[in-house]
Biopython code that builds the backbone (N, CA, C, O; Angstrom):
import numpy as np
from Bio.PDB.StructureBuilder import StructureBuilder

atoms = [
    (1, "UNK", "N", (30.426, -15.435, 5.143)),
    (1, "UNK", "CA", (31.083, -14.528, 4.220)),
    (1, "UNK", "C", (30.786, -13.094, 4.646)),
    (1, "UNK", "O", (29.703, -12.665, 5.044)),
    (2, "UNK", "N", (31.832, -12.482, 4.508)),
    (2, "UNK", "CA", (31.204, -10.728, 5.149)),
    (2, "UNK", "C", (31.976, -10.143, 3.854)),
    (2, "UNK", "O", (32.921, -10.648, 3.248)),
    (3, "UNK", "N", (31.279, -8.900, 3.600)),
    (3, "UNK", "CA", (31.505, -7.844, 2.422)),
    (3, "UNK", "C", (32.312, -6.969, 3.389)),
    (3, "UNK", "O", (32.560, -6.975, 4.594)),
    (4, "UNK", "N", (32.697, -5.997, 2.018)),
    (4, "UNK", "CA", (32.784, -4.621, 3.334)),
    (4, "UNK", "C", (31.943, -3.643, 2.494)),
    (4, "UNK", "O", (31.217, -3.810, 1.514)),
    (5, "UNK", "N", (32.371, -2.333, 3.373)),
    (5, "UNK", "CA", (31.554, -1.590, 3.246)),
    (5, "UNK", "C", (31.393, -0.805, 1.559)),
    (5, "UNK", "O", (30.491, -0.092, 1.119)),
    (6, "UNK", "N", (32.297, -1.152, 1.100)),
    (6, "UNK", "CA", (32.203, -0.435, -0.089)),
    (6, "UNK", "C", (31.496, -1.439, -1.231)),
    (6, "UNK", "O", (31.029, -1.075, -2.310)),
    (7, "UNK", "N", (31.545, -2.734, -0.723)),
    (7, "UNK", "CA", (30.910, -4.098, -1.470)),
    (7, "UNK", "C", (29.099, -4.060, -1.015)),
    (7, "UNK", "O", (28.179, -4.543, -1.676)),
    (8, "UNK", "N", (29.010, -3.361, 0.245)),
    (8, "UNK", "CA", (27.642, -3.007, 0.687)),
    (8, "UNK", "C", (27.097, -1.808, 0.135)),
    (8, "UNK", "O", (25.867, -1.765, 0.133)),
    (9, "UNK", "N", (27.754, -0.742, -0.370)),
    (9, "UNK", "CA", (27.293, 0.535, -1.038)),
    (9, "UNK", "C", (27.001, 0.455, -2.202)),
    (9, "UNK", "O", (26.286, 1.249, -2.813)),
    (10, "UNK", "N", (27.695, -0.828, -2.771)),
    (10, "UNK", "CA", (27.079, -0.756, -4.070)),
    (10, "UNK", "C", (25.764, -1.260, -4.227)),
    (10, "UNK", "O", (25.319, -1.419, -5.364)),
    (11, "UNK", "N", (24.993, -1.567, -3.086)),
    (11, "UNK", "CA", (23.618, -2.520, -3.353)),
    (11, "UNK", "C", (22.692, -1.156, -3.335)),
    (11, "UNK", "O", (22.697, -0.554, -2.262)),
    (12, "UNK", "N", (22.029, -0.693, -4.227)),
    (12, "UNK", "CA", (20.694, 0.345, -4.400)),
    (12, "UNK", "C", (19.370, -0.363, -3.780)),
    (12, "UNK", "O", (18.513, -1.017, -4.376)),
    (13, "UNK", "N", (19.446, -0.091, -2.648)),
    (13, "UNK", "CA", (18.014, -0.482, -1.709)),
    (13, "UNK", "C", (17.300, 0.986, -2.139)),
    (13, "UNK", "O", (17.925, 2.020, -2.373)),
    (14, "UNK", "N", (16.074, 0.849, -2.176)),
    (14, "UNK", "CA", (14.950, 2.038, -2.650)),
    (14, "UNK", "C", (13.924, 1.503, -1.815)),
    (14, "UNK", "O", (13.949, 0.336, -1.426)),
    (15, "UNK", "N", (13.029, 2.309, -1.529)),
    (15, "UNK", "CA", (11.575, 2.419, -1.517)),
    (15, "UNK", "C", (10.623, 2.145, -2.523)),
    (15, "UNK", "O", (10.502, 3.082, -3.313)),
    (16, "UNK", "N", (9.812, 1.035, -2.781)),
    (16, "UNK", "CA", (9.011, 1.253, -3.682)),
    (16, "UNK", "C", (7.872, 0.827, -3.842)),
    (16, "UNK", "O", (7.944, -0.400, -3.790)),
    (17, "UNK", "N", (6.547, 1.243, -4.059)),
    (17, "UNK", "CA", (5.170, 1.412, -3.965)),
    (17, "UNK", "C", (4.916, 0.565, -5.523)),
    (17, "UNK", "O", (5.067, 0.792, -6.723)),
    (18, "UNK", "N", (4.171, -1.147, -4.124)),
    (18, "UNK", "CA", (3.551, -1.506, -5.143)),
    (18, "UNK", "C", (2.426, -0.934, -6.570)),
    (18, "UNK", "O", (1.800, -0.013, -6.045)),
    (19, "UNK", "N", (2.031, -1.033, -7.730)),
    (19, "UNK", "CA", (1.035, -0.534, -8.038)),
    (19, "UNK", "C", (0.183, -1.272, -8.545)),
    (19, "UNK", "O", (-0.985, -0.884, -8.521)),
    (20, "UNK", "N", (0.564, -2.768, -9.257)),
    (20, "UNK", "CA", (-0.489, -3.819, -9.446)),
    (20, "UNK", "C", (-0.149, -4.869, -9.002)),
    (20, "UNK", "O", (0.464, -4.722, -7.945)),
    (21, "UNK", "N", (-0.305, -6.354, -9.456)),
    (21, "UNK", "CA", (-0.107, -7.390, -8.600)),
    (21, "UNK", "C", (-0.858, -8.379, -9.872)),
    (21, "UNK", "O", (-2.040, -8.214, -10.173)),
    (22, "UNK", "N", (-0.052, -9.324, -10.488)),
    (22, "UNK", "CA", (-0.977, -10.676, -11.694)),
    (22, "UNK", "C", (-0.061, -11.846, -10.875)),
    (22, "UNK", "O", (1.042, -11.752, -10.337)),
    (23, "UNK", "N", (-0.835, -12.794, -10.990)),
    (23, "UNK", "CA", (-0.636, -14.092, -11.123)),
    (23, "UNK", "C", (0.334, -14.464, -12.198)),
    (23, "UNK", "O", (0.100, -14.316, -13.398)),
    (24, "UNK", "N", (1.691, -15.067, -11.584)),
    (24, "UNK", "CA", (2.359, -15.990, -12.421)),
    (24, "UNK", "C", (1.758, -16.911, -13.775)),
    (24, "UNK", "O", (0.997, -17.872, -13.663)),
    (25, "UNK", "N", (2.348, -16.316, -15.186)),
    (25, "UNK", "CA", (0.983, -17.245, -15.669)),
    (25, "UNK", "C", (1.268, -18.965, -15.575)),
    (25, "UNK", "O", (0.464, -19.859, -15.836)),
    (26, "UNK", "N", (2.536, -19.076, -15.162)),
    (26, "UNK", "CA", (3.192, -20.839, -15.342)),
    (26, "UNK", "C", (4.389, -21.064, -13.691)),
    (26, "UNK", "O", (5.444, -21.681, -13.548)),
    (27, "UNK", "N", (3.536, -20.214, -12.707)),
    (27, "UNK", "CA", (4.020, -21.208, -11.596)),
    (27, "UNK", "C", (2.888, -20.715, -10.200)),
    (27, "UNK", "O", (2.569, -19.568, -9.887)),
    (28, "UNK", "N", (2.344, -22.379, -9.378)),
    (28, "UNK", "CA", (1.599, -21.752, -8.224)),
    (28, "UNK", "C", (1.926, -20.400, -7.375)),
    (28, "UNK", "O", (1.053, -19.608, -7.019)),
    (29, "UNK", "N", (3.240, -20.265, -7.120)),
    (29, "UNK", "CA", (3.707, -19.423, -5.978)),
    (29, "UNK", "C", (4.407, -18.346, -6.441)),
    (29, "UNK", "O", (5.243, -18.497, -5.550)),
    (30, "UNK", "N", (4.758, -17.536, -6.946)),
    (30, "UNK", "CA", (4.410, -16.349, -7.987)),
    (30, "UNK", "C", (4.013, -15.618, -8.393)),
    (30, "UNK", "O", (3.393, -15.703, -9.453)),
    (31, "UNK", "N", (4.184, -14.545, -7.737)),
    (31, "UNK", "CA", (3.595, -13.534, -8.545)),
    (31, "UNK", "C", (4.334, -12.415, -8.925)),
    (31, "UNK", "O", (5.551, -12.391, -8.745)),
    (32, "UNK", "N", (3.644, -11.355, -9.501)),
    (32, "UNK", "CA", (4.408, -10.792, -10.771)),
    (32, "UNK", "C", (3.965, -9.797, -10.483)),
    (32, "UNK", "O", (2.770, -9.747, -10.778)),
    (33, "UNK", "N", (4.616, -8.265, -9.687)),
    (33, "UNK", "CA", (4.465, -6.849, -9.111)),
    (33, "UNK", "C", (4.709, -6.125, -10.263)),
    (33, "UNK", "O", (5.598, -6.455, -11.047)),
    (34, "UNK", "N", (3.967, -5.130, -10.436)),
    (34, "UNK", "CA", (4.758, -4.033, -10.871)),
    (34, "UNK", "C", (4.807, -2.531, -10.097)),
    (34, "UNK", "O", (3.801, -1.879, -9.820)),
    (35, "UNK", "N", (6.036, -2.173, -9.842)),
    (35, "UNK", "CA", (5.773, -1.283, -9.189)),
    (35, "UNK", "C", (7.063, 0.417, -9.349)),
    (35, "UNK", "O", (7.995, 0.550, -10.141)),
    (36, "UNK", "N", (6.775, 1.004, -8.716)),
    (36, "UNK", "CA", (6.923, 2.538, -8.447)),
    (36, "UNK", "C", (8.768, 2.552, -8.238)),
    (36, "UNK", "O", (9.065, 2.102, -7.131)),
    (37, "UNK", "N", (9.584, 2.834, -8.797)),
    (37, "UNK", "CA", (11.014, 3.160, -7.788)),
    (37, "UNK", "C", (10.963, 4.584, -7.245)),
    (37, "UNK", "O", (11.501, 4.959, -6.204)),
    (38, "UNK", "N", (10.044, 5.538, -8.323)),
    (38, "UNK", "CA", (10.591, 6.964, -8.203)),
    (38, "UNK", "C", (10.817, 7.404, -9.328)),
    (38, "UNK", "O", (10.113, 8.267, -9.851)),
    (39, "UNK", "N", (12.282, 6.647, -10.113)),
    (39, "UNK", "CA", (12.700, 7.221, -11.176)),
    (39, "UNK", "C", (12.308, 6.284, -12.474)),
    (39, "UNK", "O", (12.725, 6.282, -13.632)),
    (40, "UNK", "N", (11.134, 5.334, -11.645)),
    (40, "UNK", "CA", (11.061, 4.106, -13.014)),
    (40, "UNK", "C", (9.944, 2.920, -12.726)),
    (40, "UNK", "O", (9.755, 2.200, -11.745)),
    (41, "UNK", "N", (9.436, 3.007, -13.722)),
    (41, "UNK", "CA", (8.783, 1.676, -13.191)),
    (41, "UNK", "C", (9.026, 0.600, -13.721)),
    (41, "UNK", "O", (9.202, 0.501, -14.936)),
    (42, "UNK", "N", (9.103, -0.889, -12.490)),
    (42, "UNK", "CA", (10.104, -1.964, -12.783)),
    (42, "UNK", "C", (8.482, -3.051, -12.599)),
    (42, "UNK", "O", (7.349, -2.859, -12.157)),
    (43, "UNK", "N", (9.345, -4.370, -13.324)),
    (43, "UNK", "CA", (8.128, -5.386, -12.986)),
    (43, "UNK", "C", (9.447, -6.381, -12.178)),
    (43, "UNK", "O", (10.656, -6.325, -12.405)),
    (44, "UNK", "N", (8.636, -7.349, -11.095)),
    (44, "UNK", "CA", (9.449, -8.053, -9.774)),
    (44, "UNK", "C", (8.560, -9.246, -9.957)),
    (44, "UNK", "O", (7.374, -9.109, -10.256)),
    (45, "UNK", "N", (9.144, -10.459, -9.771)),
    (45, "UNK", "CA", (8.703, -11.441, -10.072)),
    (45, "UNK", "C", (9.276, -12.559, -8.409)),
    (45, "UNK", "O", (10.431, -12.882, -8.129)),
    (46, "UNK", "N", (8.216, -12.833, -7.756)),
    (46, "UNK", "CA", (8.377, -12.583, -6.777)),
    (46, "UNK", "C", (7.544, -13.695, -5.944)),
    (46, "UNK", "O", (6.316, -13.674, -6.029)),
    (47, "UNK", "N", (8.308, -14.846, -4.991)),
    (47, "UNK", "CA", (7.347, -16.001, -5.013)),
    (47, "UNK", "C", (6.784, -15.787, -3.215)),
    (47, "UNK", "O", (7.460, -16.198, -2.272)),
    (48, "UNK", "N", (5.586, -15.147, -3.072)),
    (48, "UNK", "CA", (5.075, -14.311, -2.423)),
    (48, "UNK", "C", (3.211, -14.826, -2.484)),
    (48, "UNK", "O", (2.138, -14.387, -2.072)),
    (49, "UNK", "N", (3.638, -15.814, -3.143)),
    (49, "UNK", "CA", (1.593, -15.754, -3.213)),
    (49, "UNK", "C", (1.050, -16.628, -1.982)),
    (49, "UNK", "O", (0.112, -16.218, -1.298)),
    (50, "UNK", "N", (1.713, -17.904, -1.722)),
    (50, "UNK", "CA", (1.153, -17.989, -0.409)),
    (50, "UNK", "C", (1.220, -17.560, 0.878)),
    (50, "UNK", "O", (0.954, -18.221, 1.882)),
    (51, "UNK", "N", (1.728, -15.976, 0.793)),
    (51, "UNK", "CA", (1.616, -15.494, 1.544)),
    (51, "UNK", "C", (0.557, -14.363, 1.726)),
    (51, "UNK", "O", (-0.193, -14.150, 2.678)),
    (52, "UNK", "N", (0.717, -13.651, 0.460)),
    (52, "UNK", "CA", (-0.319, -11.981, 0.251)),
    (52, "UNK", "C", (-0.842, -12.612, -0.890)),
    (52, "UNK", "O", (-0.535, -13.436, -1.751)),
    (53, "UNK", "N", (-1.903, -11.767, -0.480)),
    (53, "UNK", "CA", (-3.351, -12.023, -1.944)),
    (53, "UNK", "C", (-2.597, -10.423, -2.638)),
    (53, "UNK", "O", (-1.675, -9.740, -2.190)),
    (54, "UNK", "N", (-3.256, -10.286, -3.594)),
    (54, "UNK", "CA", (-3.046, -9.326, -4.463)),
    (54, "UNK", "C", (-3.356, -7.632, -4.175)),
    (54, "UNK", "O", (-2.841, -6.566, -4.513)),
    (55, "UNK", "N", (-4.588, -8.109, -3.289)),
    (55, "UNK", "CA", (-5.697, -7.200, -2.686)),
    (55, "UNK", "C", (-4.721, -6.647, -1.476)),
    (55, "UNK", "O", (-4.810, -5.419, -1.483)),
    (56, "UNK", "N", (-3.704, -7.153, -0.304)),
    (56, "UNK", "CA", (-3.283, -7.107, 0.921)),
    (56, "UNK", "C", (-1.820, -5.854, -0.121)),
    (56, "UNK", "O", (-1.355, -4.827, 0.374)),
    (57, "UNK", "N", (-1.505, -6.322, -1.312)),
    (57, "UNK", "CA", (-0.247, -5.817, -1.869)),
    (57, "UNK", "C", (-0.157, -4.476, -2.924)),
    (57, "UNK", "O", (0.771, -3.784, -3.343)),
    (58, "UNK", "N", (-1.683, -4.494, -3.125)),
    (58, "UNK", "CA", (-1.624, -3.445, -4.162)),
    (58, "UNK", "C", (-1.081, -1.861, -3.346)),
    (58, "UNK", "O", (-1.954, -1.617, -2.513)),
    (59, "UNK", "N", (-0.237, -1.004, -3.311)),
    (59, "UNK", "CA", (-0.377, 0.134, -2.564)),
    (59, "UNK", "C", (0.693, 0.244, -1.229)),
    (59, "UNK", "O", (0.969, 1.254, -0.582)),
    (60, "UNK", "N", (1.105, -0.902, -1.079)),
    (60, "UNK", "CA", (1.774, -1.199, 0.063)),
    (60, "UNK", "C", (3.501, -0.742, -0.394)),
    (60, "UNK", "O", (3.850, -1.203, -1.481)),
    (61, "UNK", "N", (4.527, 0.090, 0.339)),
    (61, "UNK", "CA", (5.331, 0.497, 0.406)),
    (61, "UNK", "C", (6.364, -0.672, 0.840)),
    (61, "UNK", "O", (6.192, -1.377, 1.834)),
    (62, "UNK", "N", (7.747, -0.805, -0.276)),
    (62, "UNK", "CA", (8.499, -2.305, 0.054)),
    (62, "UNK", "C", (10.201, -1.937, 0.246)),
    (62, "UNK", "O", (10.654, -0.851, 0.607)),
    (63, "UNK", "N", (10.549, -2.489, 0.088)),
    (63, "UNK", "CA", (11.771, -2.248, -0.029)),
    (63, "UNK", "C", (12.626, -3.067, -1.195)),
    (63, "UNK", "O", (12.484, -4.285, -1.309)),
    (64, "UNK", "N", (13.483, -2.347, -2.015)),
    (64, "UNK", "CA", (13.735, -3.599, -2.988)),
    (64, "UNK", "C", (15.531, -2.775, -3.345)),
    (64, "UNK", "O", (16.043, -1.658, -3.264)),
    (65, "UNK", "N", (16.076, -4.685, -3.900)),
    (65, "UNK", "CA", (17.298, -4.159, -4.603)),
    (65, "UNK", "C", (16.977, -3.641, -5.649)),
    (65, "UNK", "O", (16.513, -4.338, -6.551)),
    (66, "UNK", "N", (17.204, -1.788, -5.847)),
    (66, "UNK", "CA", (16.960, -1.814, -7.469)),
    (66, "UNK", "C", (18.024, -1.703, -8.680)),
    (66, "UNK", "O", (17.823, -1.397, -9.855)),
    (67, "UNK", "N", (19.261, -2.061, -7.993)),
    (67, "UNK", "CA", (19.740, -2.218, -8.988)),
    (67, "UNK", "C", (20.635, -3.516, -9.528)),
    (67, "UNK", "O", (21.797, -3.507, -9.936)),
    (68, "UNK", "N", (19.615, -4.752, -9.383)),
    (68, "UNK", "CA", (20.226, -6.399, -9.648)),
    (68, "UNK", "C", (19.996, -6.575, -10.873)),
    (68, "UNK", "O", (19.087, -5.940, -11.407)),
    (69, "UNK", "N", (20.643, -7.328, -11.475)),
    (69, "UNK", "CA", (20.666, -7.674, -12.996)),
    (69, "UNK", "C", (19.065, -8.102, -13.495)),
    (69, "UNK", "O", (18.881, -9.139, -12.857)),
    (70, "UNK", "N", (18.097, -7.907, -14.117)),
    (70, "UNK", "CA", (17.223, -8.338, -14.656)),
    (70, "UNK", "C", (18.051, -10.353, -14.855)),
    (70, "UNK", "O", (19.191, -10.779, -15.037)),
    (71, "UNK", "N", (16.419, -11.125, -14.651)),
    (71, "UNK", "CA", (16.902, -12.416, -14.934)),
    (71, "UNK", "C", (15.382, -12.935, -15.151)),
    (71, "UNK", "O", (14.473, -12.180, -14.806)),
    (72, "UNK", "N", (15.127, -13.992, -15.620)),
    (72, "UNK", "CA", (13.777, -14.488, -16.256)),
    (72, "UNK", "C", (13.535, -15.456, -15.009)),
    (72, "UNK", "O", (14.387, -16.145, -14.447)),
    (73, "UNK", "N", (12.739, -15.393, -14.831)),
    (73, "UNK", "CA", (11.775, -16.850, -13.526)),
    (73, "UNK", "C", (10.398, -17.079, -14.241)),
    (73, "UNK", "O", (9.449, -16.302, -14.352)),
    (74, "UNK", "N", (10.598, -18.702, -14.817)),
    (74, "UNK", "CA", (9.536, -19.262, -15.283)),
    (74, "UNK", "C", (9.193, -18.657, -16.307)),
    (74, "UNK", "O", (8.019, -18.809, -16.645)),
    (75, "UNK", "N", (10.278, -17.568, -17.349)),
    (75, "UNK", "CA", (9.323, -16.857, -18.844)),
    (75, "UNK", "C", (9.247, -15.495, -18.688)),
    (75, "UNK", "O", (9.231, -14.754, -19.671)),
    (76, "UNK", "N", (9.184, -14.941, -17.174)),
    (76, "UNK", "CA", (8.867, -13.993, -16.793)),
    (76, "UNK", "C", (9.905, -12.926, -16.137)),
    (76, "UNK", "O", (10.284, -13.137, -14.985)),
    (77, "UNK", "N", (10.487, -11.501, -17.021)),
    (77, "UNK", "CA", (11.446, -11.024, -16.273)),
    (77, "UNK", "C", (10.964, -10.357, -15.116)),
    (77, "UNK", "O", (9.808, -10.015, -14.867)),
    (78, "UNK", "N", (12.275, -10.178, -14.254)),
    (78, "UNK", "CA", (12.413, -9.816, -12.902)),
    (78, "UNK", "C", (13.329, -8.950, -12.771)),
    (78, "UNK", "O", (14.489, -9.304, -12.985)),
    (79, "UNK", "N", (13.103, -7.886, -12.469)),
    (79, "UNK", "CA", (14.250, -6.810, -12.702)),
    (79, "UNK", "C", (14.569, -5.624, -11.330)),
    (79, "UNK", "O", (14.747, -4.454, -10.992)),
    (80, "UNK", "N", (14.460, -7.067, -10.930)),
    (80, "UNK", "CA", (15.137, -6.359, -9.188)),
    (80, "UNK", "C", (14.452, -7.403, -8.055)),
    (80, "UNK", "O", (13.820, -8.363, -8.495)),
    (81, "UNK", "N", (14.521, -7.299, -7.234)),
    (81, "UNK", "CA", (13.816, -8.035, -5.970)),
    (81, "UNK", "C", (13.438, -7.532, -4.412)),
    (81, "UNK", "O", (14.211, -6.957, -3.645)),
    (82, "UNK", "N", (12.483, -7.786, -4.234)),
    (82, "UNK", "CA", (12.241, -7.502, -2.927)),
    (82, "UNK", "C", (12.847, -8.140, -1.328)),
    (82, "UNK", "O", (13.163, -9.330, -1.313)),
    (83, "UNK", "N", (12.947, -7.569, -0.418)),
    (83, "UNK", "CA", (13.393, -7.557, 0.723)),
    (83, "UNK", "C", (12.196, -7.862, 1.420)),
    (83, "UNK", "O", (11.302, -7.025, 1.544)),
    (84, "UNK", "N", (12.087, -9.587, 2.116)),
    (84, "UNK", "CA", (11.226, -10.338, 3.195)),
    (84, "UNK", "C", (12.440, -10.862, 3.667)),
    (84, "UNK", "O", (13.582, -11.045, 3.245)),
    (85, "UNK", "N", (11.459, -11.125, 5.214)),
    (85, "UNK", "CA", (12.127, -11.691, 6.133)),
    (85, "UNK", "C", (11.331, -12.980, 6.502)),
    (85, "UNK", "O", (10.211, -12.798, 6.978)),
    (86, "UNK", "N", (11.770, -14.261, 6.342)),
    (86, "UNK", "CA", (11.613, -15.640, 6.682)),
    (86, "UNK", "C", (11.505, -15.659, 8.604)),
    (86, "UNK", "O", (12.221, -15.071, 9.415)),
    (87, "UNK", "N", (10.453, -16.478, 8.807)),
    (87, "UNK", "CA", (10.381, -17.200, 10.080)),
    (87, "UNK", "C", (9.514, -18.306, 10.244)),
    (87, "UNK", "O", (8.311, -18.302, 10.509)),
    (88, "UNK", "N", (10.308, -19.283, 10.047)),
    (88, "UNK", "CA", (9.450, -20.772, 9.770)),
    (88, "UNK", "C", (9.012, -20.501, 8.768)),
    (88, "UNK", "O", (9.753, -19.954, 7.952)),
    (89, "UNK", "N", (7.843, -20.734, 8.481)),
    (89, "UNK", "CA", (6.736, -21.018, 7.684)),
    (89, "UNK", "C", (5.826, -19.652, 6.689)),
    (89, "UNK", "O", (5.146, -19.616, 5.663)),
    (90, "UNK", "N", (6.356, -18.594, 7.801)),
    (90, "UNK", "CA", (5.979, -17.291, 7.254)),
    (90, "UNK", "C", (6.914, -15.968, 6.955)),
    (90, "UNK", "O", (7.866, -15.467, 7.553)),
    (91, "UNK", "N", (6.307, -15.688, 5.932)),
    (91, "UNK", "CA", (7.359, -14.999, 5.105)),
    (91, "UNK", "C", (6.661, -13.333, 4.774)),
    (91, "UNK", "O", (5.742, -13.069, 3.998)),
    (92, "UNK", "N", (7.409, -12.431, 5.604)),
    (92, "UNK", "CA", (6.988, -10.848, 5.997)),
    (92, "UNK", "C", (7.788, -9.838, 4.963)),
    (92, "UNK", "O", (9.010, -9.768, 4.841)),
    (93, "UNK", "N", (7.109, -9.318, 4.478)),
    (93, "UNK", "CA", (7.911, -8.031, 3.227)),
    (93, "UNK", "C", (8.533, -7.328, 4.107)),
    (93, "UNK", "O", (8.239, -7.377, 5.301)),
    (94, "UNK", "N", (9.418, -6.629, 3.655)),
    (94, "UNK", "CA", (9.883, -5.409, 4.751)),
    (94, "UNK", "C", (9.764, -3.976, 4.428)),
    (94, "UNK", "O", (10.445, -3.428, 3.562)),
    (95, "UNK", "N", (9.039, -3.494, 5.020)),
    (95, "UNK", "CA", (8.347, -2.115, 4.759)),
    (95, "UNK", "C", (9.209, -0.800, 5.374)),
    (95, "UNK", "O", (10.396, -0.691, 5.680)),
    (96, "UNK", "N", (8.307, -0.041, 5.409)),
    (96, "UNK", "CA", (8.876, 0.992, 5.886)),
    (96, "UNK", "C", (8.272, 1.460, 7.196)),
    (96, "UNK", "O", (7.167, 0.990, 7.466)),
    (97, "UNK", "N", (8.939, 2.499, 8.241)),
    (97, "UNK", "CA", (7.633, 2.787, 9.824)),
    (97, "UNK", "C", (7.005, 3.376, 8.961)),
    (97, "UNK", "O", (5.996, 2.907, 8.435)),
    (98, "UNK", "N", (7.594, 4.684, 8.635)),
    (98, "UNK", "CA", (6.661, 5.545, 8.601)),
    (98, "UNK", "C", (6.211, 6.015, 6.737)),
    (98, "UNK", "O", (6.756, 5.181, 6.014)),
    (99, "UNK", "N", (5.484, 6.971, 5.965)),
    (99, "UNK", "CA", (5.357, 7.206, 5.076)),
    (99, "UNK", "C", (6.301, 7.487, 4.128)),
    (99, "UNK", "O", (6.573, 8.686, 4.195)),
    (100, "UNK", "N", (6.916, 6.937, 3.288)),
    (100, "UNK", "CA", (7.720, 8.247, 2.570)),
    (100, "UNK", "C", (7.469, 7.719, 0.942)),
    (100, "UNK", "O", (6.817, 6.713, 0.667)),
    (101, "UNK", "N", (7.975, 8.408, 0.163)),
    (101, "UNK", "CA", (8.049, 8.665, -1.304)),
    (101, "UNK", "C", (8.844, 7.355, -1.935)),
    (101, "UNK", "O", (9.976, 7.078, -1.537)),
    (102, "UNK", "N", (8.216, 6.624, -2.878)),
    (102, "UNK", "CA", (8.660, 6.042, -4.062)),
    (102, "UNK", "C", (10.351, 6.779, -4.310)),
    (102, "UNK", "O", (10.702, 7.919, -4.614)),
    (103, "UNK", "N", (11.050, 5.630, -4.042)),
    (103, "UNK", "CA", (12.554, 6.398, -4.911)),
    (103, "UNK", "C", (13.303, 7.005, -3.304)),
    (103, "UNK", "O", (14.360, 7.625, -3.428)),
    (104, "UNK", "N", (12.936, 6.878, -2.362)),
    (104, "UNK", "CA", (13.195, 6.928, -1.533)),
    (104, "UNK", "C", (14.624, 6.400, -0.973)),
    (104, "UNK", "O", (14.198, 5.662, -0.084)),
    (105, "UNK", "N", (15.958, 6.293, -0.905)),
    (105, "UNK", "CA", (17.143, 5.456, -0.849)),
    (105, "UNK", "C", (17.363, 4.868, 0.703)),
    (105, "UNK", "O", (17.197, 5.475, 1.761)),
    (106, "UNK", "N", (17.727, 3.692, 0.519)),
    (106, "UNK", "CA", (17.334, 3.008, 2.398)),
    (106, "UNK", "C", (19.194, 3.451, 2.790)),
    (106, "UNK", "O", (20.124, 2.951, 2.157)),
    (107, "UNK", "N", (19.337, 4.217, 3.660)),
    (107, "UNK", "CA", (20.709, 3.767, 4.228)),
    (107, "UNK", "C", (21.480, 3.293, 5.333)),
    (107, "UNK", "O", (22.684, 3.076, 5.198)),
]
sb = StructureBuilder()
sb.init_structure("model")
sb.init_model(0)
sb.init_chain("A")
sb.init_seg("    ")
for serial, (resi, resn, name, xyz) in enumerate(atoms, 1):
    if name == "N":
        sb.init_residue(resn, " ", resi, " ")
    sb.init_atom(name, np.array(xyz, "f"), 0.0, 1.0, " ", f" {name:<3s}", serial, name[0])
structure = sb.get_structure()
């Protein structure tokens, strides 16, 4: 399936700086971010635990859709999602090279 470009502009990719990190309270692989856009702070519900401990995620700069419909996973809303990249078995956030600001727009 291919979009075009005006079906691709509407997706709000941001920058955004984790700031805490809890445990799913009702699923193993789960966990539950809250973090930085810039103009807001969102909570991401996010099945990421056997990959990063909490400790590897707190502070770390991500990339996320921020503007997807809020939807509940397991009880718990999710009000946007993050951008990883799959290979086999392991599963990589996608960051940024270099430093920049919360709220940051990817284009």
């Amino acid at each position: 399936m291919t979009i075009s470009i005006q079906g691709f502009s509407e997706i709000d990719l941001r920058v955004a700086e984790i700031k805490a990190v809890e445990e799913h309270p009702d699923a193993d692989k789960l966990l539950v971010l809250k973090i930085d856009t810039g103009d807001d702070e969102k909570q991401l519900v996010a099945g990421i635990k056997n990959h990063y401990s909490a400790e590897e995620l707190v502070g770390k700069k991500i990339i996320v859709v921020n503007n997807l419909a809020p939807a509940v996973l397991r009880g718990v809303e999710s009000q946007g999602m993050l951008l990883a990249a799959r290979d086999g078995d392991k599963v990589v956030l996608l960051t940024t090279e270099k430093d920049v600001e919360p709220g940051s727009r990817v284009q």
